[in-house]
N, CA, C and O atoms as a Tinker XYZ file with bonds, in Angstrom:
   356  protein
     1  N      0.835000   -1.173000    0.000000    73     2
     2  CA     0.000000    0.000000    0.000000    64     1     3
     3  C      0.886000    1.245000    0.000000    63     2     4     5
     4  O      1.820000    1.572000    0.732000    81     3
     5  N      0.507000    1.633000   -0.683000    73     3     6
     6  CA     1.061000    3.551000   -0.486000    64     5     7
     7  C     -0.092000    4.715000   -0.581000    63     6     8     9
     8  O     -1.297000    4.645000   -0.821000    81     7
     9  N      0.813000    5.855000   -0.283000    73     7    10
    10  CA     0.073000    7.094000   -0.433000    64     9    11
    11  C      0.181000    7.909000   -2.058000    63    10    12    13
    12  O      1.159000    8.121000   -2.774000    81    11
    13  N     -0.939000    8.156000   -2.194000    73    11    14
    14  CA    -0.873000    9.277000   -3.399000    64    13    15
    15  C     -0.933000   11.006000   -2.758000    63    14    16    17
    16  O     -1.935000   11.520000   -2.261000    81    15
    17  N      0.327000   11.631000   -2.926000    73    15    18
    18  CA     0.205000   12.629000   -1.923000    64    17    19
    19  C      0.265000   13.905000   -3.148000    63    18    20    21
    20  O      1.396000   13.936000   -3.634000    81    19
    21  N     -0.693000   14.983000   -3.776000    73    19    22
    22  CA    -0.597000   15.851000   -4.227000    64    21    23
    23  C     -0.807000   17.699000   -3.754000    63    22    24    25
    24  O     -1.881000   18.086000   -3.293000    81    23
    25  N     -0.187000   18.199000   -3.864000    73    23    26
    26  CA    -0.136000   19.772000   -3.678000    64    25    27
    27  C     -1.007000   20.109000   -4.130000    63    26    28    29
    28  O     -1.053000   19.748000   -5.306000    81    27
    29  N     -2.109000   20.857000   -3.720000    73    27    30
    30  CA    -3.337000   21.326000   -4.569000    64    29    31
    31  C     -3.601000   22.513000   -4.542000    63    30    32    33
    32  O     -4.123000   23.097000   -5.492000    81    31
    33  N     -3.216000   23.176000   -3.217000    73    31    34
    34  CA    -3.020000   24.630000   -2.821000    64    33    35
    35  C     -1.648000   25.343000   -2.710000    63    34    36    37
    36  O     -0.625000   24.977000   -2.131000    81    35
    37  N     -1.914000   26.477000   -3.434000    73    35    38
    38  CA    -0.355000   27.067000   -2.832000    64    37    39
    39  C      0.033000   27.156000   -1.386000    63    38    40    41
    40  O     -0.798000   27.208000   -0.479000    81    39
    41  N      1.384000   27.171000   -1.202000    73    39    42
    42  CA     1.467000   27.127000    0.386000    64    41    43
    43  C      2.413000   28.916000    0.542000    63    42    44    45
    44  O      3.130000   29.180000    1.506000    81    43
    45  N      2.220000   29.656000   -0.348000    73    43    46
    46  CA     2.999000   31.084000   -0.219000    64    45    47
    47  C      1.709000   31.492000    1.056000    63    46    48    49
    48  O      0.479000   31.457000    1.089000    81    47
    49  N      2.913000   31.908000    2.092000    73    47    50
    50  CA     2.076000   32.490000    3.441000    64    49    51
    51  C      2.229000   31.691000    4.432000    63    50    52    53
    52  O      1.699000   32.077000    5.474000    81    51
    53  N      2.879000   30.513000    4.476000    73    51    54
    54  CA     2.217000   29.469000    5.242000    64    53    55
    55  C      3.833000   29.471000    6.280000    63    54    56    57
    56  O      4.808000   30.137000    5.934000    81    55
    57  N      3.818000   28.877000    7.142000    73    55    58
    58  CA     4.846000   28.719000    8.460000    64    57    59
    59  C      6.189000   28.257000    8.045000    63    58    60    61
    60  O      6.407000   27.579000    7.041000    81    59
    61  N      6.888000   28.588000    8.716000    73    59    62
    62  CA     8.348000   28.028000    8.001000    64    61    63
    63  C      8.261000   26.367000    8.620000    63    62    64    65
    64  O      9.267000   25.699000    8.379000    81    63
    65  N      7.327000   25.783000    9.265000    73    63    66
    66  CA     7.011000   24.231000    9.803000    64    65    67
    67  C      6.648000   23.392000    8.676000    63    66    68    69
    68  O      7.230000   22.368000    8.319000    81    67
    69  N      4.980000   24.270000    7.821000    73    67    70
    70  CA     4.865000   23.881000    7.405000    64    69    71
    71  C      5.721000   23.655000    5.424000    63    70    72    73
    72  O      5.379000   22.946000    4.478000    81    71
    73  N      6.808000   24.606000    5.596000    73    71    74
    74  CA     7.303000   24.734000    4.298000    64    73    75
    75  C      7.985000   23.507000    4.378000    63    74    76    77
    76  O      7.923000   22.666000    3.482000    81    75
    77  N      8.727000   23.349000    5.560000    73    75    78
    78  CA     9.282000   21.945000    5.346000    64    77    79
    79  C      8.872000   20.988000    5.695000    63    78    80    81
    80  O      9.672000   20.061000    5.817000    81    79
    81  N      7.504000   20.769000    6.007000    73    79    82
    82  CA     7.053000   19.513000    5.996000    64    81    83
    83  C      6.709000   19.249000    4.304000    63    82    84    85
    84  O      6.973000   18.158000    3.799000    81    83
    85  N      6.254000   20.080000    3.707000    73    83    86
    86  CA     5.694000   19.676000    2.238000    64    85    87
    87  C      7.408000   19.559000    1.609000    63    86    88    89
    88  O      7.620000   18.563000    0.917000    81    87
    89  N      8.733000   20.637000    1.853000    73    87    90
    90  CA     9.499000   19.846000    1.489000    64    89    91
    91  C     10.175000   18.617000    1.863000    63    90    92    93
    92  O     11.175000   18.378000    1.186000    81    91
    93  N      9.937000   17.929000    2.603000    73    91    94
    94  CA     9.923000   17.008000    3.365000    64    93    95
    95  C      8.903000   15.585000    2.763000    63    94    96    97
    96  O      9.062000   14.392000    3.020000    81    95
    97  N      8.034000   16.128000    2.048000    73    95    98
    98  CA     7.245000   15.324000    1.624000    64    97    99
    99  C      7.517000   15.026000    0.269000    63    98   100   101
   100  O      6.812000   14.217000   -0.333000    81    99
   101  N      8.551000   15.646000   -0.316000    73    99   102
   102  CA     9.204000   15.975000   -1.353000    64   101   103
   103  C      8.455000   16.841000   -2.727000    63   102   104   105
   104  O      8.725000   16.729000   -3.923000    81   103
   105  N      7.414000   17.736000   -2.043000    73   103   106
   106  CA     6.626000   17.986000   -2.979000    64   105   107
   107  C      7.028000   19.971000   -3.418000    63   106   108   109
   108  O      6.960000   20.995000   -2.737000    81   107
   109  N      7.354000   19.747000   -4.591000    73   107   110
   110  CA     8.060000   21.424000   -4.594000    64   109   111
   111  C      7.883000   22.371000   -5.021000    63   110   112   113
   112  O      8.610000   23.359000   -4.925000    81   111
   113  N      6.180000   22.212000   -5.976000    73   111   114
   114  CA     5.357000   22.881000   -6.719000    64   113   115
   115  C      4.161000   22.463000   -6.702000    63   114   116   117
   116  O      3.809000   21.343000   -6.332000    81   115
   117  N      3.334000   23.499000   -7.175000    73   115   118
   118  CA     1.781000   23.717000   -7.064000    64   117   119
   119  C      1.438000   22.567000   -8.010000    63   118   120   121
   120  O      1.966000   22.477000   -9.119000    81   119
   121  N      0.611000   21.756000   -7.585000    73   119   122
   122  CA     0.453000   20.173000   -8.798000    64   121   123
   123  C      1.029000   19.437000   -8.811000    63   122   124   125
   124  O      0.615000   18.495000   -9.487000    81   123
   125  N      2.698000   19.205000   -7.963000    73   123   126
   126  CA     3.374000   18.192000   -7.763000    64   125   127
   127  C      2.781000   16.612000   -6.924000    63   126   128   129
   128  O      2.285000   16.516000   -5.801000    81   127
   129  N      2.991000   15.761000   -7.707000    73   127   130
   130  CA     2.517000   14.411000   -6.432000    64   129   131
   131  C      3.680000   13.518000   -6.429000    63   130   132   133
   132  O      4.593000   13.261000   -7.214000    81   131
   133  N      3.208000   13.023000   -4.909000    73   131   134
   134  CA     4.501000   11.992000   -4.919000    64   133   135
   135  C      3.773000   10.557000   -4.411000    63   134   136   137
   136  O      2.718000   10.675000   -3.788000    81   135
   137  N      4.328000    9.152000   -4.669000    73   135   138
   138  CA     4.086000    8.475000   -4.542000    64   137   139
   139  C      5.170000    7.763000   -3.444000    63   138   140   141
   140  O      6.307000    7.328000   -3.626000    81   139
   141  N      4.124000    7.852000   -1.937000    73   139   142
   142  CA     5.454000    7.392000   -0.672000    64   141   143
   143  C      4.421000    5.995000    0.300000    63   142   144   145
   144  O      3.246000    5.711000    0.530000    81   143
   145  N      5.682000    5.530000    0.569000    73   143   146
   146  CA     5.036000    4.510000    2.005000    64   145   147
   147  C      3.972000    4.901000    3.028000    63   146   148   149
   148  O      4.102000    5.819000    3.838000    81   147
   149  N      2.920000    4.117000    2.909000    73   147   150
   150  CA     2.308000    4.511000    4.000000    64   149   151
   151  C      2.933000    4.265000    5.776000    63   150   152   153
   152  O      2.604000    3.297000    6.462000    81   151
   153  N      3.599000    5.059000    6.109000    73   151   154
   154  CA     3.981000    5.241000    7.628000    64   153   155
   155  C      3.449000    5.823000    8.263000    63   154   156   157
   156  O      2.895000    6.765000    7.696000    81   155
   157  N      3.263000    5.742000    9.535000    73   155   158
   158  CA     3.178000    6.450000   10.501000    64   157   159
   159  C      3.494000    8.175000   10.505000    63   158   160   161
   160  O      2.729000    9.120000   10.694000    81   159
   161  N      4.998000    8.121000   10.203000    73   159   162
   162  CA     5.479000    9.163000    9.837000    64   161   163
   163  C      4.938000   10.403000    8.758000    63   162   164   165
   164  O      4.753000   11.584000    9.054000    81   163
   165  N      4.715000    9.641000    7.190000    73   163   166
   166  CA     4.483000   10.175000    6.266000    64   165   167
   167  C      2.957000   10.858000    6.610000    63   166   168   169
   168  O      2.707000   12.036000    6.355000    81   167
   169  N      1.636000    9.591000    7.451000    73   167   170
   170  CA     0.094000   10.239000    7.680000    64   169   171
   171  C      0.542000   11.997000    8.574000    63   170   172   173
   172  O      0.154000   13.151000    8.390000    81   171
   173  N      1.619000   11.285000    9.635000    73   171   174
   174  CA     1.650000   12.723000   10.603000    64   173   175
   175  C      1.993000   13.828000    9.394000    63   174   176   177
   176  O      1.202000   14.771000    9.352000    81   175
   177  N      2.849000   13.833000    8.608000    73   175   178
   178  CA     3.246000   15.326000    7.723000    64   177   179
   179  C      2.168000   15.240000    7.280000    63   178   180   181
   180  O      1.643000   16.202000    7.840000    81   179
   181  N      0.993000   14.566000    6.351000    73   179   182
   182  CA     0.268000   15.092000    5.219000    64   181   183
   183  C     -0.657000   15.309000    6.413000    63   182   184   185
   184  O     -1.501000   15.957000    5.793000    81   183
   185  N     -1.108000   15.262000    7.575000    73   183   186
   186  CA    -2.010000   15.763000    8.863000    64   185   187
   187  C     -1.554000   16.966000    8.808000    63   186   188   189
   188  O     -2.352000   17.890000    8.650000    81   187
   189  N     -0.170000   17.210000    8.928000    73   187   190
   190  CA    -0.209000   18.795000    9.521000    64   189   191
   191  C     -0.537000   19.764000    8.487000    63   190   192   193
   192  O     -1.058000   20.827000    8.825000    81   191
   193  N     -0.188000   19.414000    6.752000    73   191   194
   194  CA    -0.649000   19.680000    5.893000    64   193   195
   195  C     -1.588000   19.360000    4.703000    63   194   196   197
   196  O     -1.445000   19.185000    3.493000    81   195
   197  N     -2.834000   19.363000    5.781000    73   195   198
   198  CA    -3.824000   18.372000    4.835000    64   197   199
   199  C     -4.578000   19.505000    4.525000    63   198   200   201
   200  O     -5.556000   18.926000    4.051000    81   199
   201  N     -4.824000   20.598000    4.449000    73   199   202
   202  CA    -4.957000   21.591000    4.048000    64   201   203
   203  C     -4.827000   22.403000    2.856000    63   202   204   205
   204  O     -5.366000   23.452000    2.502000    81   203
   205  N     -3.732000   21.424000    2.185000    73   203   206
   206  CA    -2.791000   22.159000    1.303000    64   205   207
   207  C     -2.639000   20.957000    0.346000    63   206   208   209
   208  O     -2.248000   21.229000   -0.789000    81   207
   209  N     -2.855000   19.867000    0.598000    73   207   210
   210  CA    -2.526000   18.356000    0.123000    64   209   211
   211  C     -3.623000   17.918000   -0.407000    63   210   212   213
   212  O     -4.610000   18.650000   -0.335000    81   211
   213  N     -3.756000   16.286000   -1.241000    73   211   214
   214  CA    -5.070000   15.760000   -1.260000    64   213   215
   215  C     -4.290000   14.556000   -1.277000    63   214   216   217
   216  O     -3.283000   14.430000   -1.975000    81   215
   217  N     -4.880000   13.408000   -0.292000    73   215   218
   218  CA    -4.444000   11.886000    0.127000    64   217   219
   219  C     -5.345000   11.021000   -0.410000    63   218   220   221
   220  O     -6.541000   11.123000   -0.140000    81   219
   221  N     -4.794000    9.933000   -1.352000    73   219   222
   222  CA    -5.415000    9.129000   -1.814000    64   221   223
   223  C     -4.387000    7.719000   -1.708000    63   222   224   225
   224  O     -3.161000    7.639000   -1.794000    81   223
   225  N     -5.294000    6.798000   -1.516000    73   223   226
   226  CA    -5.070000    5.917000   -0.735000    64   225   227
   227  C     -4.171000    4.532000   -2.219000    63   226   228   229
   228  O     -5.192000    3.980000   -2.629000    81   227
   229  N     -3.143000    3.974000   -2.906000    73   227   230
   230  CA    -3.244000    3.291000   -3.923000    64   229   231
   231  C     -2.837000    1.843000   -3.449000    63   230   232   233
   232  O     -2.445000    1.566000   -2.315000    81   231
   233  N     -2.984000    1.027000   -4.425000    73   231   234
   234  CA    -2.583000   -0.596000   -4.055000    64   233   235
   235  C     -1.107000   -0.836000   -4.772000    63   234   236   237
   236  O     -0.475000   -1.884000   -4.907000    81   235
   237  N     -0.828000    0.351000   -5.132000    73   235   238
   238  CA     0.664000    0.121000   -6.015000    64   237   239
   239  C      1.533000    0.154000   -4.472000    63   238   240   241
   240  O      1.071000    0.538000   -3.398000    81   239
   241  N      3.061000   -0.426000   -4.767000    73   239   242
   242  CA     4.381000   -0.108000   -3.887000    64   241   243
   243  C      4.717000    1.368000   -3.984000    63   242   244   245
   244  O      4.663000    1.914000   -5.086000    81   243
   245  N      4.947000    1.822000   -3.257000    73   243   246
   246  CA     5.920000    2.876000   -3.368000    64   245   247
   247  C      7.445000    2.809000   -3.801000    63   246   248   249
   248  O      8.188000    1.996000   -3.253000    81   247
   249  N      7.905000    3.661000   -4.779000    73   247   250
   250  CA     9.502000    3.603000   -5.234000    64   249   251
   251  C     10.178000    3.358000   -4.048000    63   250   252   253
   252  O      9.795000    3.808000   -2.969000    81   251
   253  N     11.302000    2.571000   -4.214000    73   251   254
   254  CA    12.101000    2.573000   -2.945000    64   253   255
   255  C     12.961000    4.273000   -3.720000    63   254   256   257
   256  O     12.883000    4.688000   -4.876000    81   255
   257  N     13.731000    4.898000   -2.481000    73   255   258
   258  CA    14.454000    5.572000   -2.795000    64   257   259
   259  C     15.626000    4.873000   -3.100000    63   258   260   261
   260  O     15.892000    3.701000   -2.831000    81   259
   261  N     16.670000    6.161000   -4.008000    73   259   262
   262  CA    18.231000    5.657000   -4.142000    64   261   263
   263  C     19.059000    6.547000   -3.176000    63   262   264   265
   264  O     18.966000    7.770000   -3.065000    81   263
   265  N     19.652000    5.948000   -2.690000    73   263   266
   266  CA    20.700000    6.980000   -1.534000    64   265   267
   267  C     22.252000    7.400000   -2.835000    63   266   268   269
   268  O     23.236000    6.702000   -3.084000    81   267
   269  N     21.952000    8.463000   -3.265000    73   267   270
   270  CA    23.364000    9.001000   -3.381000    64   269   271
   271  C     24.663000    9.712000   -2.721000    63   270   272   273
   272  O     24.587000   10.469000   -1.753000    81   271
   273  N     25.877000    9.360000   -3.387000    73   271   274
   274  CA    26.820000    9.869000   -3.104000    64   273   275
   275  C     27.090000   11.113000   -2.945000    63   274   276   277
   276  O     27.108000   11.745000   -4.001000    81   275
   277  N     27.361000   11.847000   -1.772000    73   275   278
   278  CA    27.774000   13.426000   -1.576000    64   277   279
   279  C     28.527000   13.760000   -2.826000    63   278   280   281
   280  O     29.488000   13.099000   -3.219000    81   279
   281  N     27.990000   14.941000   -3.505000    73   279   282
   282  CA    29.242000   15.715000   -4.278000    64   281   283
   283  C     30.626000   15.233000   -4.365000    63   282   284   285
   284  O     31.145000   14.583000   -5.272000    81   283
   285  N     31.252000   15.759000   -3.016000    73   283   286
   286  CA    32.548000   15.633000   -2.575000    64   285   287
   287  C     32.917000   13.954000   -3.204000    63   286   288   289
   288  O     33.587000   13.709000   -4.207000    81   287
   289  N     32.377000   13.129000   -2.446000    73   287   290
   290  CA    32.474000   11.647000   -2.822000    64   289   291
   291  C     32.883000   11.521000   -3.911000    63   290   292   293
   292  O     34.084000   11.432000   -4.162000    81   291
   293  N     31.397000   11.468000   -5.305000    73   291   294
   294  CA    31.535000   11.548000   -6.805000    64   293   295
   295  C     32.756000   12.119000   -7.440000    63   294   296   297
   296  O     33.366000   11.674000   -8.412000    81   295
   297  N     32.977000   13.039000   -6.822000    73   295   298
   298  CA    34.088000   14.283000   -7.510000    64   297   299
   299  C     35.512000   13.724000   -7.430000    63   298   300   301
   300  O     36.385000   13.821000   -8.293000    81   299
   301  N     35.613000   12.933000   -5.863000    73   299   302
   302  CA    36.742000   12.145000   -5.510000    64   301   303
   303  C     36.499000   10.991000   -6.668000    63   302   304   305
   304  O     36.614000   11.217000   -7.873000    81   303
   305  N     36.210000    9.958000   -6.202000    73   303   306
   306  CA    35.890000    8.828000   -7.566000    64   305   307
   307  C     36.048000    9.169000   -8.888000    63   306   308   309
   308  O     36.830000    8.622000   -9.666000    81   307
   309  N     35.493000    9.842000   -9.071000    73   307   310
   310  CA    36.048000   10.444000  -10.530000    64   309   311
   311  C     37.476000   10.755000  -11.176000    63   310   312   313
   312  O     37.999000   10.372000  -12.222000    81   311
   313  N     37.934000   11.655000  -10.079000    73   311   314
   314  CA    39.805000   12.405000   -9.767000    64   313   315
   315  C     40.170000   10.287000  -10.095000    63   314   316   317
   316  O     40.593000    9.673000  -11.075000    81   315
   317  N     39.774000    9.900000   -8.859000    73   315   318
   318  CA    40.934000    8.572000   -8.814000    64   317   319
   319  C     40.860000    7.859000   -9.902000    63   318   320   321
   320  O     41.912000    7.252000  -10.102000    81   319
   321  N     40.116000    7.691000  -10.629000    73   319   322
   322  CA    39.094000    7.238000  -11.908000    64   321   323
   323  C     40.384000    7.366000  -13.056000    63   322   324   325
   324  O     41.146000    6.554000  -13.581000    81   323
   325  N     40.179000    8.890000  -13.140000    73   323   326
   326  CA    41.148000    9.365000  -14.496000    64   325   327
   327  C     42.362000    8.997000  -13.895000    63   326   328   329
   328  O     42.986000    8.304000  -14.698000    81   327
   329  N     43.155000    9.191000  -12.542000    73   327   330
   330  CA    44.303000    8.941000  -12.071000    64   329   331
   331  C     44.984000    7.574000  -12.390000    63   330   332   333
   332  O     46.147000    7.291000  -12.675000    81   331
   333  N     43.837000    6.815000  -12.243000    73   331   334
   334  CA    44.146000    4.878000  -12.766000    64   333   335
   335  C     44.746000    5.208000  -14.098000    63   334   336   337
   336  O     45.943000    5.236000  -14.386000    81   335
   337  N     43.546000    5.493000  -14.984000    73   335   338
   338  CA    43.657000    5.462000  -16.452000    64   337   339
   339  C     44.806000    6.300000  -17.052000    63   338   340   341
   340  O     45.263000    5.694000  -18.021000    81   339
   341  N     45.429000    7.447000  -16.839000    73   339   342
   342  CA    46.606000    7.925000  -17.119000    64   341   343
   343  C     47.491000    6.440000  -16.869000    63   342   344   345
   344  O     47.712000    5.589000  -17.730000    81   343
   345  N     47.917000    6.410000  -15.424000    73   343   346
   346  CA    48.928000    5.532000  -14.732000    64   345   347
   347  C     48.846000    4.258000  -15.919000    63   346   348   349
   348  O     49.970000    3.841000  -16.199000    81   347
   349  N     47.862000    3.660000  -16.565000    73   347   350
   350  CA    47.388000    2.559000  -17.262000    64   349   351
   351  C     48.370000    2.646000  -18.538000    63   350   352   353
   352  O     49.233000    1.818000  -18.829000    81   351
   353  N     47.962000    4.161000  -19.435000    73   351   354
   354  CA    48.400000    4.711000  -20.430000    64   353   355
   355  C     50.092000    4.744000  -20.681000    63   354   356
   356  O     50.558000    5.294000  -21.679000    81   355
């Protein structure tokens, strides 16, 4: 089970709590939806902004997320990357 979570109202005016709960919900424009796990967690944010939201209930999974690499990380990997391939050359 997951949530169908869409932005339906603008949130210009609204608390600096609630700005980051909707970014938090990953939603970052007027009409944006996201498709997340139903948790515990996720009902409490679209509660504090149900106002602003519309919750619909689907039988699909939710995407797992991908955890990426910090900047810094990538940027390193990369440097050592070309460093091999010279040394190779």
């Amino acid at each position: 089970m997951a949530l169908k979570v869409k932005l339906t109202k603008s949130f210009s005016g609204s608390s600096e709590d609630m700005l980051a709960t909707i970014k938090g919900l990953g939603l970052k424009k007027f009409g944006d939806e996201r498709l997340l796990k139903d948790t515990p967690a996720v009902r409490g944010m679209v509660f504090k902004v149900k106002h602003l939201v519309s919750l619909e209930t689907v039988s699909q999974e939710a995407p797992a997320s991908k955890r990426r690499k910090p900047r810094k990380i990538v940027a390193r990997d990369r440097a050592l990357e070309r460093l091999a391939a010279k040394a190779q050359a």
